[in-house]
N, C-alpha and C positions, 0 to 999 in steps of 0.2 A: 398525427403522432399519438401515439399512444403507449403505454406501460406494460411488460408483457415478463412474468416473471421467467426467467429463466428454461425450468423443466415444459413451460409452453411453445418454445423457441421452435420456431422449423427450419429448415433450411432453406437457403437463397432467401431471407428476410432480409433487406436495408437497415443497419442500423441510423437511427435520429439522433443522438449524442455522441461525440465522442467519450469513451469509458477511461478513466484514470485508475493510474495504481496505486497504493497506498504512498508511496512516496511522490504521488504529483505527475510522475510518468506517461506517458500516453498509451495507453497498451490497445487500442482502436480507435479508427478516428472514425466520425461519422462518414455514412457512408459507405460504408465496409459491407460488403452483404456474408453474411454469418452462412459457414460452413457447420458441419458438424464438428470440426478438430475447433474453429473458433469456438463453439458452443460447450464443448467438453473443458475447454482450459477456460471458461470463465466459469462456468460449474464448479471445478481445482480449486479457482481462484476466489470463491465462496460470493461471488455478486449474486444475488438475490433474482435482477430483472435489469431489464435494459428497453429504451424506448426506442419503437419503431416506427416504418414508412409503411402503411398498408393501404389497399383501397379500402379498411373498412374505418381506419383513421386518417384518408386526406381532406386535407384540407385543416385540420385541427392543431394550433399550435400551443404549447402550453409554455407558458414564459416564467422562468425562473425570475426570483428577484433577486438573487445571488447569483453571478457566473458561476460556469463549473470551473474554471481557471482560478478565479478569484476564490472559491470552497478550496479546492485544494491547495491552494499555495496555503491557507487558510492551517489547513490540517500539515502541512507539513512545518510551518512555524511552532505549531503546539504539541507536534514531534519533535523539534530541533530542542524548543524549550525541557520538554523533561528529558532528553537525553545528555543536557546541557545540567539540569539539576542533579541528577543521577550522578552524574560523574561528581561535582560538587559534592555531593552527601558521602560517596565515596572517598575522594580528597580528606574532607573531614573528618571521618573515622578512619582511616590512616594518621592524619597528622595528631591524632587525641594519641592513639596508640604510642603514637611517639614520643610524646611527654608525659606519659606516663611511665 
């Protein structure tokens, strides 16, 4: 497995991770062998690189010490959270407005 950013991507590649979307979503799962239309919408989608299966990376595994399930749930509580305060600050300056 190996790191392969984006603009290097060729087609009929394996992907090695499945890729999440900002809200935790699965938007490929590994496995997936990258077209050019996959490769254009993760370009859109502004991911940087994605690892892959190549005969010049077998055999080579690289181990997270965070899942990527567990990062993204990760990111989407710290999403939930400021949308959660946002709203709050707004609540707030409405209720000032109103005793005033």
């Amino acid at each position: 497995m190996r790191y392969v950013p984006i603009k290097n991507l060729k087609e009929n590649t394996i992907l090695k991770n499945t890729i999440y979307g900002p809200n935790g979503n699965i938007l490929l799962k590994e496995g997936v062998v990258l077209d050019l239309y996959y490769i254009s919408k993760l370009k859109k989608l502004g991911i940087n690189g994605v690892y892959i299966e190549d005969e010049l990376s077998k055999g080579i595994e690289i181990k997270n010490i965070i899942s990527e399930e567990l990062r993204h749930e990760a990111v989407k509580s710290v999403q939930e959270t400021f949308i959660y305060a946002q709203k709050s600050h707004a609540l707030n300056k409405e209720f000032k407005k109103i005793m005033i």
